[in-house]
Residue, then its C-alpha position, 0 to 999 in steps of 0.5 A: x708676668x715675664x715672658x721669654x724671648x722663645x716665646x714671642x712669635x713675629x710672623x713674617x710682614x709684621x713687627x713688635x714694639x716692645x717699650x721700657x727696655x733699657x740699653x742692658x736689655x737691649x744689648x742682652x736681647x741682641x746677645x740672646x737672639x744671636x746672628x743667624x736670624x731672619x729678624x731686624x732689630x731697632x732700638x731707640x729711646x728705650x723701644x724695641x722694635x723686632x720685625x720679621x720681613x717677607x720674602x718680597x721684601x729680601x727679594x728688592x733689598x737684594x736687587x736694589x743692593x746689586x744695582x748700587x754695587x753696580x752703580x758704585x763699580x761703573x764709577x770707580x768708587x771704593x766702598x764696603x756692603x755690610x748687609x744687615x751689620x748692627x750698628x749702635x751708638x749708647x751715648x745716642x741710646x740707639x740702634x739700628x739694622x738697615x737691610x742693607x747698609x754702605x760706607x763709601x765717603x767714610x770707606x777708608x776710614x773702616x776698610x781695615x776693621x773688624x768691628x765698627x764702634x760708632x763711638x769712634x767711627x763713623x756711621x754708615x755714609x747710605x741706609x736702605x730700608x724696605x718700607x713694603x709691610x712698615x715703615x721705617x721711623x727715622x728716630x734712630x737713623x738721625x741719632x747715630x747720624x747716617x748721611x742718607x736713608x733710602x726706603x723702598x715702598x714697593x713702588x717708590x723710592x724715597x731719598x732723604x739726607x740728613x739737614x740740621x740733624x733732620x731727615x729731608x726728602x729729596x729727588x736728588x742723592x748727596x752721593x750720586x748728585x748728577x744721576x736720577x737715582x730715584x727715578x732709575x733704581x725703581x724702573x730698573x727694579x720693575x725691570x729685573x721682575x721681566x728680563x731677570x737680574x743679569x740682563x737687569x744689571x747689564x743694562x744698568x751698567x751700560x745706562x751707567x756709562x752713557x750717563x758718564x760719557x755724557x758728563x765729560 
C-alpha cells in the first residue's frame, strides 16, 4: 500500500524515518512539501528523516542563533545566517536542514549567491542542531563535509569538529579558539529565560569585549 505524503502525521518532538528512498524521491519529496513548513528534512544513504520540533526547541535555536551573530558582530567578522537553508550534495547521497546554520570562513565565497551548489561551493563553515526531543546523526553532517556541528541537549552544548572525515568532540571551537564557548553559550542561554533576550545580549556583548581586551 502507498501512502501519500498528506497522510502522514509527525507530532511536534518527534521524527519519522522512512528507509529505501532514493535520491529522486528525496528530492520530490522536498518538492512536494515546499518551504513554508515547520518540519526539517535529513536524507542520507537512502533514510529519510522528517522531524517536527517543539516550541522549546525554536525558543534556543533562536537565542542561541543571536548570541553567535552577536558573538560574530563583537569581533568584526563577516558572515551569512542562513537559518534552516536545505543544503544537499547527490555525489555524498546526502542532505540535511540544520536549525540554523553559518558561513563565516567561506563567507565571501557565497556572499554574493543566490543559491548554494554543494557541488561547487563549500558547505557551511558551523551547524546548529537542537538535540532536546532526538538527537542528531552525524552521517550527513560528515558526508557534505561542514567544519563544526553544535548540538543543544537542553542542558549542554556540544562542540564537535570534523577530524579525518570524523566528527570529534571538543571543549574548544576551531572558529572561536581562545573563548570558552561551551561553557558561555549554555550560562548565557539559562540567562536569557530570567533578565530576558535584550538584556541577555547586552551583557554577552559587554563579556565579548572584556574577552578581547584581555587578548591584547
Amino acid at each position: 500500500m502507498l501512502l501519500e505524503l498528506n497522510q502522514l502525521i509527525v507530532r511536534a518532538g518527534h521524527q519519522l524515518l522512512i528507509k529505501d528512498v532514493s535520491w529522486s524521491a528525496y528530492k520530490r519529496i522536498l518538492a512536494e512539501l515546499g518551504d513554508n513548513r515547520s518540519s526539517r528534512i535529513g536524507y542520507s544513504q537512502g533514510v529519510l528523516e522528517i522531524m517536527a520540533p517543539l516550541p522549546e526547541h525554536e525558543v534556543a535555536k533562536v537565542i542561541i542563533g543571536d548570541l553567535l551573530k552577536v558573538l560574530l558582530e563583537e569581533l568584526d567578522l563577516e558572515f551569512w545566517s542562513l537559518d534552516s537553508t536545505t543544503f544537499d550534495k547527490q555525489s555524498m547521497d546526502a542532505g540535511v536542514e540544520p536549525d540554523d546554520c553559518f558561513y563565516i570562513q567561506n563567507e565571501a565565497k557565497i556572499r554574493s549567491k543566490v543559491r548554494i551548489n554543494l557541488e561547487i561551493d563549500p558547505p557551511p563553515d558551523l551547524a546548529l542542531e537542537i538535540d532536546i526531543t532526538s538527537r542528531t546523526r552525524f552521517n550527513n553532517y560528515q558526508a557534505l563535509r561542514v567544519p563544526e556541528l553544535w548540538r543543544w541537549n537542553g542542558s549542554k552544548l556540544e562542540i564537535n569538529v570534523l577530524s579525518d572525515g570524523k566528527y570529534v568532540e571538543s571543549n574548544t571551537s576551531y572558529i572561536f579558539p581562545n573563548l570558552p564557548i561551551y561553557q558561555v553559550i549554555s550560562e548565557y542561554l539559562m540567562l536569557s529565560k530570567t533578565n530576558g533576550r535584550n538584556a541577555t545580549m547586552k551583557a554577552f556583548g559587554v563579556w565579548i569585549r572584556q574577552q578581547n581586551s584581555n587578548l591584547i
